[in-house]
C-alpha positions in Angstrom: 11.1 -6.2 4.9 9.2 -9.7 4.9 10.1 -11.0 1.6 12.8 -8.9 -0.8 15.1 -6.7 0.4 14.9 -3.1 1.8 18.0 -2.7 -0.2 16.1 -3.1 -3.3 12.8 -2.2 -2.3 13.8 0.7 -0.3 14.6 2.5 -3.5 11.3 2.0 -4.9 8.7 2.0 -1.8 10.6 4.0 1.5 7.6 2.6 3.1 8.6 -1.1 2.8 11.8 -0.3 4.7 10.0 1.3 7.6 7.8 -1.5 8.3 10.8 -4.2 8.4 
């Protein structure tokens, strides 16, 4: 991730986590 975390994010947008 670049800016919140995947932890978060990762939830939400699976793609987030597979670019960071």
């Amino acid at each position: 991730w670049q800016c919140q975390p995947a932890t978060s994010h990762a939830r939400r947008r699976p793609t987030s986590a597979a670019t960071g």
